[in-house]
N, C-alpha and C positions, 0 to 999 in steps of 0.2 A: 495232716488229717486226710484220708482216702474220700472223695466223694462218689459214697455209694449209697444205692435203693435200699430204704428202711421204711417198714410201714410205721406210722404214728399209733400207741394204743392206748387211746383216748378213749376211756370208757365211763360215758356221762350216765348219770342219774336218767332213769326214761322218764319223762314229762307225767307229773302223776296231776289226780284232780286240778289242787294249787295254781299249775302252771297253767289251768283255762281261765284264772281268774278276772282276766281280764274281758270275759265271753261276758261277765255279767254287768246288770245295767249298772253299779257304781262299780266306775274301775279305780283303782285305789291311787291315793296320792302316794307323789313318793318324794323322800325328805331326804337329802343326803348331809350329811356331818363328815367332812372331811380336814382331818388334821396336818401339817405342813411339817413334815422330819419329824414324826413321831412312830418310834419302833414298839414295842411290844411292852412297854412300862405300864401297865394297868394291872388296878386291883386284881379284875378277874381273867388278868390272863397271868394270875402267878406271882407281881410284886407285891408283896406286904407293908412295903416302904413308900410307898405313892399315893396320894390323897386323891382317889378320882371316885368320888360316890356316885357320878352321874353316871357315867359310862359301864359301874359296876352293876347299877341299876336296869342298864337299857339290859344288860348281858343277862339279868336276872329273869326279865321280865320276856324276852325272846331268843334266839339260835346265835349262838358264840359258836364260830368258825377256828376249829384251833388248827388245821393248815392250809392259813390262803397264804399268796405271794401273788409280788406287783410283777408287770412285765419290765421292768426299769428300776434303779435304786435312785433315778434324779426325777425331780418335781413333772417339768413338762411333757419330757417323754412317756412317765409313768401314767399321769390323768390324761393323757391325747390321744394313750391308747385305750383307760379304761372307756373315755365319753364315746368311740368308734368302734370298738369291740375289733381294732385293729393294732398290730404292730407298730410301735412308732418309725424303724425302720424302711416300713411298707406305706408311709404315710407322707414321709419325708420332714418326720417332728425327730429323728434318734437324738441331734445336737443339742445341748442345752436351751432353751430361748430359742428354739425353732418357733415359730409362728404356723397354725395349720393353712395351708393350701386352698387356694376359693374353690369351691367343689365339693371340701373333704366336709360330708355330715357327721353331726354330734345325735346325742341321745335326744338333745329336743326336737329336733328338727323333725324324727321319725313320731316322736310323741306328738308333736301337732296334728298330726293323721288321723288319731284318736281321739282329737278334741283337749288335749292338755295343754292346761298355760304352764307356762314355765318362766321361772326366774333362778339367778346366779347373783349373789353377795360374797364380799372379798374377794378372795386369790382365784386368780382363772388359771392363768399361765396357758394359755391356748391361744392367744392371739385378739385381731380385731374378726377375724373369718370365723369366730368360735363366737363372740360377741353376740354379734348379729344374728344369731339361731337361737337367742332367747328371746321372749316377750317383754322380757324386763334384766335391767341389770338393777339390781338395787343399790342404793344407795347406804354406803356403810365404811366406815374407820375406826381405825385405833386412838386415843388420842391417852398422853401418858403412857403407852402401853395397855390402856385399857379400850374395849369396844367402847364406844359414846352412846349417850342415849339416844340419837337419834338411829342408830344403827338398832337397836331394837324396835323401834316404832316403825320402821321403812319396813323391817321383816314382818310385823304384824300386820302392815296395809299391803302388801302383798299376796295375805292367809286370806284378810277379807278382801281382796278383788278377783280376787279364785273362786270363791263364792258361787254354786251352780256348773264348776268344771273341774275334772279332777287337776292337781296341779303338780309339777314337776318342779324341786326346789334343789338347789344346788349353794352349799354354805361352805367357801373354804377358808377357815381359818388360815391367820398367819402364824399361831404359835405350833410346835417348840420351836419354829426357825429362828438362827441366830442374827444378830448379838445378842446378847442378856445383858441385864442392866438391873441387880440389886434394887435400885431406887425407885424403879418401874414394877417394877414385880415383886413383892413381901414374901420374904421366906417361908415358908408352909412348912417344907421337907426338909429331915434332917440330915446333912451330909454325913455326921458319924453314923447313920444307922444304913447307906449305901455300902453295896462290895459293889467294886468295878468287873465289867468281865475280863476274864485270863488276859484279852488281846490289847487291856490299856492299861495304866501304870497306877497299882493301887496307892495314890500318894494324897496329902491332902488338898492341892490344885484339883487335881479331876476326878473326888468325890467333892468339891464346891461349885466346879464344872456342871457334874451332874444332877448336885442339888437345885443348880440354877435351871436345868433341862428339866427337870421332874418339876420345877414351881411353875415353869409357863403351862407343863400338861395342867397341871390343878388350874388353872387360871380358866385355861380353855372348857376344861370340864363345868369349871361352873356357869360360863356361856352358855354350853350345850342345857344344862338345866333351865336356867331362864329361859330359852326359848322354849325347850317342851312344855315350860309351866305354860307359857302363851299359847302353844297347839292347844291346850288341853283345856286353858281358860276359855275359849272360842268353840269349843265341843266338835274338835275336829280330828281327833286323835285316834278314836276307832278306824274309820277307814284309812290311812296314813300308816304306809310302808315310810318303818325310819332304819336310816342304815349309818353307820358308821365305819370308817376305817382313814388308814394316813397313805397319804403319795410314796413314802420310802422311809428306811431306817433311820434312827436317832444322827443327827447331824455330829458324828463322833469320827476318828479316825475309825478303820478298817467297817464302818458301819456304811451311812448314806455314800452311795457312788462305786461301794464295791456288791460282787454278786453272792457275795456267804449272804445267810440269811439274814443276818444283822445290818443287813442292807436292804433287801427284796422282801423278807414275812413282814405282813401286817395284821395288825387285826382287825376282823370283820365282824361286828353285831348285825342282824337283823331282828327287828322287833315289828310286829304286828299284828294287833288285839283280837282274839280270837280265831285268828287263822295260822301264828308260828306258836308253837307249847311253850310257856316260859322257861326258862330254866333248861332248854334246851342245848345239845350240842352236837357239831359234826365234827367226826375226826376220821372216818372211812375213805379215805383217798385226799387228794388234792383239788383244793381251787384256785384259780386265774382271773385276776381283776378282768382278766379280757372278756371274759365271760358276763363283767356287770352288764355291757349294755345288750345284749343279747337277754339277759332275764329280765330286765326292768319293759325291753318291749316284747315280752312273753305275758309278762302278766300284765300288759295293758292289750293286750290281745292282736299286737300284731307281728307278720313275720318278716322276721330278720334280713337283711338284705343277702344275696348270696355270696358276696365279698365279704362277709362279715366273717372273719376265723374265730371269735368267740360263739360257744354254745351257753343256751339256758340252761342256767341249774334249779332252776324254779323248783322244783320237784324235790328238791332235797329242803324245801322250808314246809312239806309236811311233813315230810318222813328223812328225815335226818340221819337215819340208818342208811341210805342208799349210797350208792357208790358216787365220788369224785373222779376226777381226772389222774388218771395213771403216772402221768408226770405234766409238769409244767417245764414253758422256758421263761428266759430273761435276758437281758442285753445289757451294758453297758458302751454308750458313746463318749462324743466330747463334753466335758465338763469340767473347766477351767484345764482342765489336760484331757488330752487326746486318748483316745482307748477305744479297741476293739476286743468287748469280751465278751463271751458268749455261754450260758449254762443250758444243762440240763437235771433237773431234780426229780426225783421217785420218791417215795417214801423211806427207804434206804440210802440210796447211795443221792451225789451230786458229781456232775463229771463238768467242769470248767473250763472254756477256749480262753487261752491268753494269747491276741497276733502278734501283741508291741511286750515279746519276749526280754527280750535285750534291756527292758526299760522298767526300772521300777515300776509300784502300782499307782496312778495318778490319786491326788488328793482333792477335792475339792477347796477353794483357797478361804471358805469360811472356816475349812475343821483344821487346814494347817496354820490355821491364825490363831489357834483354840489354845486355853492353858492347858486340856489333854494333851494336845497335839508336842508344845513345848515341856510338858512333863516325861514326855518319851522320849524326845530328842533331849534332854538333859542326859536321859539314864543309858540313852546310846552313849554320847560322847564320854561318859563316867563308865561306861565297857558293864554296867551291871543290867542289860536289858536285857530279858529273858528270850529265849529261843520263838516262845507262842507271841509274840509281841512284834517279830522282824517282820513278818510276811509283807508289809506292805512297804518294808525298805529294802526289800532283797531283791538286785540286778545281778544277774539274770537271775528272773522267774522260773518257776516251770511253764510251759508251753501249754502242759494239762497238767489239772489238778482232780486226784478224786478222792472222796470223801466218803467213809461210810458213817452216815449220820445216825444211825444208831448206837455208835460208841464214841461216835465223836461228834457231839451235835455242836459245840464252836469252830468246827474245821480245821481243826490247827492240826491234822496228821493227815498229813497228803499220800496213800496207798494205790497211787498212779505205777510204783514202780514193784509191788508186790505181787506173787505170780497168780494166789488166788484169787485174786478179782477184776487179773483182765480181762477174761471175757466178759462180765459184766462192763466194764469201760467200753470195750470196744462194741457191746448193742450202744449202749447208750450215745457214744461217737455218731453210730450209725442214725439212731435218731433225733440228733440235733442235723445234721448236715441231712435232715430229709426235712426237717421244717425249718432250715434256711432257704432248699428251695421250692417251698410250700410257700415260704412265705418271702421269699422273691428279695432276697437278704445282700447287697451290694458283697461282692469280696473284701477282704481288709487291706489289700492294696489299691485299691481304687478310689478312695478319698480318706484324703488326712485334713486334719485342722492346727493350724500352731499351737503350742502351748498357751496358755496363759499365765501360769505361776509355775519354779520352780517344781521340778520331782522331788529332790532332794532333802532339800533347807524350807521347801513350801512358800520361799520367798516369790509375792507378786508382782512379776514383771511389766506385765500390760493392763492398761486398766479398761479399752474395749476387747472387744472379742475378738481375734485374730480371726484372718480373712481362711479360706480352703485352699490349699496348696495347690498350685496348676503342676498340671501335670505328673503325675502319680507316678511312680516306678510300675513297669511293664512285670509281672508276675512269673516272665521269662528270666526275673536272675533272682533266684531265691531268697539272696543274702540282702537283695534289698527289698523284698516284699516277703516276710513273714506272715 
């Protein structure tokens, strides 16, 4: 890949009324509902087969986002960037279980400026340095798989000691993340009535797989209702920005951990009462979680720090018609295996950096423990796997991969090597490798991590996290720094 000068054409929504909403005397709370490896399986973004009333609801009632994506397909790096409106690379969160850096501010930290209290229940994955920029951690578990009552009531004495200030709430479920456990979770969803997509094995292991994935979303879904019923029982839900979306794709092979979008899109609701039109949607360009923290302090009215590479899109929750971002990126680090990968997405095309060519495409060691995961590798070693199904067993890779997503929105036909659309490739080349050095993006020779579980067989070899390799191969000899 040439590193050459490429402008970024990032062309944001302009700040309409909306985004001064913070100018005025109640600034609004804001409620975040975040899901833990959950991909695009709701009601209203298309599955018919999935019980999520609640979330089909929030979708009804304000702005469904039908193209955002995360900057990461893995947990930590993906919320470390959205709470910083930074790159996780740029942050020094890209590895799995990075911990953020004393220094690195969150969204609350800037909200306190404005007078918000803030609190975080469940899953952070940020660290103890993330911790501590809340006024509250609440108190809250699962217990059976299911939230406890007291993890309701901590959330409610939360709503009332916010009382008088607006409040900054942060809720990250543990479901769909795996394991699943039948006994823990009652069937809702029916596996005969799931298709698997093209890239997993339509068998009946990984439609029972995925029934078991679609029952924890219902699970979660009906959390999310009980607590709205509580905003609402407390008469706090008019002013109360509530948002919803998930960290990364369905915990599946070729989904969480890879950068097709079945790993990176999420979905994004925003709902609130008389300021977004129900039933609303944006589909005019693209959005970037990077961009959450930059509108959440738009519309509590204040500005952005100038290290912040996420812009407000505040402006596009009146007028939803208005433009998104031209393209978005995303990254892939270490997670349970090692990987340097790197995208760029348009509304058309996706152009994909693979460094660790030579190398299969890493698994994460929960999805190759999965009965999808061994439903495929049965029908490899039975020679019956289908062509759209290798991608993530095929050594060597391609180096690049490109995609034109309007005939092939699962990616399975790689037209990197088709003459009509290299010059399309080759901008797009040019503006990923202008916002690696935008965004100050280490080379892929200069740190590696050991594996943790095979590539292959997805067998887990280590069971802490390997140390960083000393000593890096020097990018003077090709064949050992791709």
């Amino acid at each position: 890949m040439n590193y050459t000068k490429s402008s970024l054409p990032f062309a944001l929504a302009l700040p309409l009324p909306l985004a001064a909403a913070g100018q005025e005397s109640a600034k609004p709370n804001i409620l975040v509902f975040i899901a833990d490896d959950a991909g695009m399986d709701f009601g209203c973004y298309g599955n018919p087969n999935i019980r999520t009333p609640n979330v089909d609801r929030l979708a009804a009632q304000g702005l469904r986002f039908r193209n955002a994506y995360l900057t990461s397909p893995q947990s930590s790096p993906s919320r470390t960037s959205m709470m910083t409106g930074r790159f996780a690379h740029s942050i020094g969160t890209e590895d799995l279980h990075t911990p953020l850096n004393p220094g690195t501010q969150m969204i609350p930290s800037w909200l306190r400026e404005a007078g918000y209290f803030s609190g975080s229940m469940l899953k952070t994955h940020w660290g103890p340095e993330g911790d501590k920029q809340f006024d509250r951690m609440i108190p809250a578990k699962y217990e059976q798989g299911d939230l406890n009552e007291e993890a309701f009531a901590h959330y409610s004495t939360f709503l009332d000691e916010s009382r008088g200030k607006p409040f900054f709430l942060w809720v990250g479920f543990t479901d769909p993340h795996r394991p699943y456990d039948r006994n823990l979770c009652p069937q809702v969803n029916d596996p005969n009535s799931i298709t698997p997509p093209p890239y997993l094995a339509d068998g009946p292991r990984t439609r029972e797989d995925l029934a078991s994935y679609y029952d924890e979303i219902s699970r979660m879904d009906g959390h999310i209702g009980r607590m709205l019923d509580i905003l609402r029982q407390k008469g706090m839900s008019r002013n109360t920005l509530i948002v919803f979306l998930s960290d990364n794709g369905m915990p599946f092979p070729r989904c969480k951990g890879s950068l097709y979008d079945s790993g990176i899109q999420t979905p994004l609701i925003f709902v609130w009462d008389g300021k977004i039109r129900p039933g609303s949607e944006h589909s005019n360009g693209l959005i970037s979680a990077v961009d959450l923290a930059a509108t959440f302090l738009d519309l509590a009215g204040i500005k952005p720090p100038q290290d912040m590479y996420g812009k407000s899109f505040a402006g596009l929750l009146a007028d939803p018609s208005g433009r998104g971002r031209e393209a978005i990126f995303a990254e892939r680090n270490w997670h349970d295996t090692d990987e340097y990968i790197r995208c760029v997405r348009t509304e058309k095309y996706k152009l994909i950096y693979n460094a660790y060519y030579h190398l299969p495409h890493g698994t994460a060691a929960d999805l190759s423990s999965s009965p999808s995961w061994y439903e495929l590798k049965e029908m490899q070693r039975a020679g019956t796997i289908r062509c759209d199904q290798l991608q993530i067993f095929t050594a060597p890779r391609p180096m690049v991969e490109l995609y034109d997503l309007e005939v092939d929105p699962y990616e399975l036909n790689n037209i990197a090597d088709v003459e009509m659309h290299v010059k399309a490739a080759r901008q797009l080349a040019a503006q990923l490798v202008q916002w690696q050095k935008d965004t100050r993006d280490h080379p892929a020779w200069q740190r590696r991590r050991l594996d943790k579980n095979d590539r292959i067989t997805g067998f887990p070899l280590f069971s802490e996290i390997p140390p960083l390799i000393p000593d890096c191969p020097s990018p003077a000899n090709p064949q050992e720094a791709p």
